[in-house]
N, C-alpha and C positions, 0 to 999 in steps of 0.2 A: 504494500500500500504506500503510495508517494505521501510526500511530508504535508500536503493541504490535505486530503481526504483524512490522514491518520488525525490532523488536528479537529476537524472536523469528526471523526469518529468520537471520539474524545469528550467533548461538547455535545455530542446525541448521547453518548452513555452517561454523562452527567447529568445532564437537564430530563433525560426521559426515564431510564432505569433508575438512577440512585436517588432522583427527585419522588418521582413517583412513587415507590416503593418506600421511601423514607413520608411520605403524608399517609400512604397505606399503614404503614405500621400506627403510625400515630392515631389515627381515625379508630384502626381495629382495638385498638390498647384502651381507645376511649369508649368500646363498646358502640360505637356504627358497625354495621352493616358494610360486606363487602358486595356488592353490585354491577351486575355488566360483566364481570371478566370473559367468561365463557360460556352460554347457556347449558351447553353439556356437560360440562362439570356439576358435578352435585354439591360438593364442599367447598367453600372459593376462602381458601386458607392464605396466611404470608407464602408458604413454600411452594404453594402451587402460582402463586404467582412469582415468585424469583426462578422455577424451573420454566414456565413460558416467556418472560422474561430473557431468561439466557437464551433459551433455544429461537425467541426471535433477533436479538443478536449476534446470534451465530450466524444466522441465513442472512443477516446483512450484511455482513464482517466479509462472506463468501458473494457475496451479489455485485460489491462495490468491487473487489480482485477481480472477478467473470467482466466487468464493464469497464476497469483500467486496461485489460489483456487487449479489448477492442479498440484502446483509446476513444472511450466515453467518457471524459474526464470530465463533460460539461454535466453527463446523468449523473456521477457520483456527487457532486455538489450538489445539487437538484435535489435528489433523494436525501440524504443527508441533511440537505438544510428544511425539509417537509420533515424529517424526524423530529429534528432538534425543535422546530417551533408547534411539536404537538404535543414536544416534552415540557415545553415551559407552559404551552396553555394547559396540558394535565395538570401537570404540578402545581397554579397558579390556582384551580379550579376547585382541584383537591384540599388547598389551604385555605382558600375561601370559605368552601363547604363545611371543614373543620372550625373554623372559628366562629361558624356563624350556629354550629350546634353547639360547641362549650360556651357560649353565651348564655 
């Protein structure tokens, strides 16, 4: 992975996995409800969400390599920058949510 996309990875694993999943713990620890994850899942626990979680990471981490080999360097930003800014509105939406129940 070139030095833009890897910093750009970077900044999507921060703002959408560790963001995320850091207001999910918070919410579940405050006794909310976890909701939406997966319909098929029956249980929508912290661990099932850091194993989908990774494993949607994985298949991007492998998407953005597969569209650098064709020099698609403009999709790897593209994509990459649509994660990162659905990781800041999750997270954003998420803390919202939270503060506006522990009130």
């Amino acid at each position: 992975m070139n030095q833009n996309n890897t910093q750009l990875y970077v900044l999507a694993f921060i703002f959408y996995f560790i963001g995320d999943l850091t207001t999910t713990y918070i919410a579940i620890n405050n006794g909310m409800p976890e909701k939406g994850l997966i319909q098929i899942l029956e249980s929508h626990t912290f661990t099932t969400m850091i194993v989908v979680k990774t494993i949607f990471f994985t298949v991007l981490y492998f998407l953005i390599v597969f569209f650098e080999k064709r020099n698609n360097n403009y999709l790897c930003g593209a994509i990459l920058g649509l994660i990162i800014g659905m990781g800041i509105t999750v997270t954003w939406i998420n803390a919202l949510t939270i503060l506006e129940y522990l009130k």
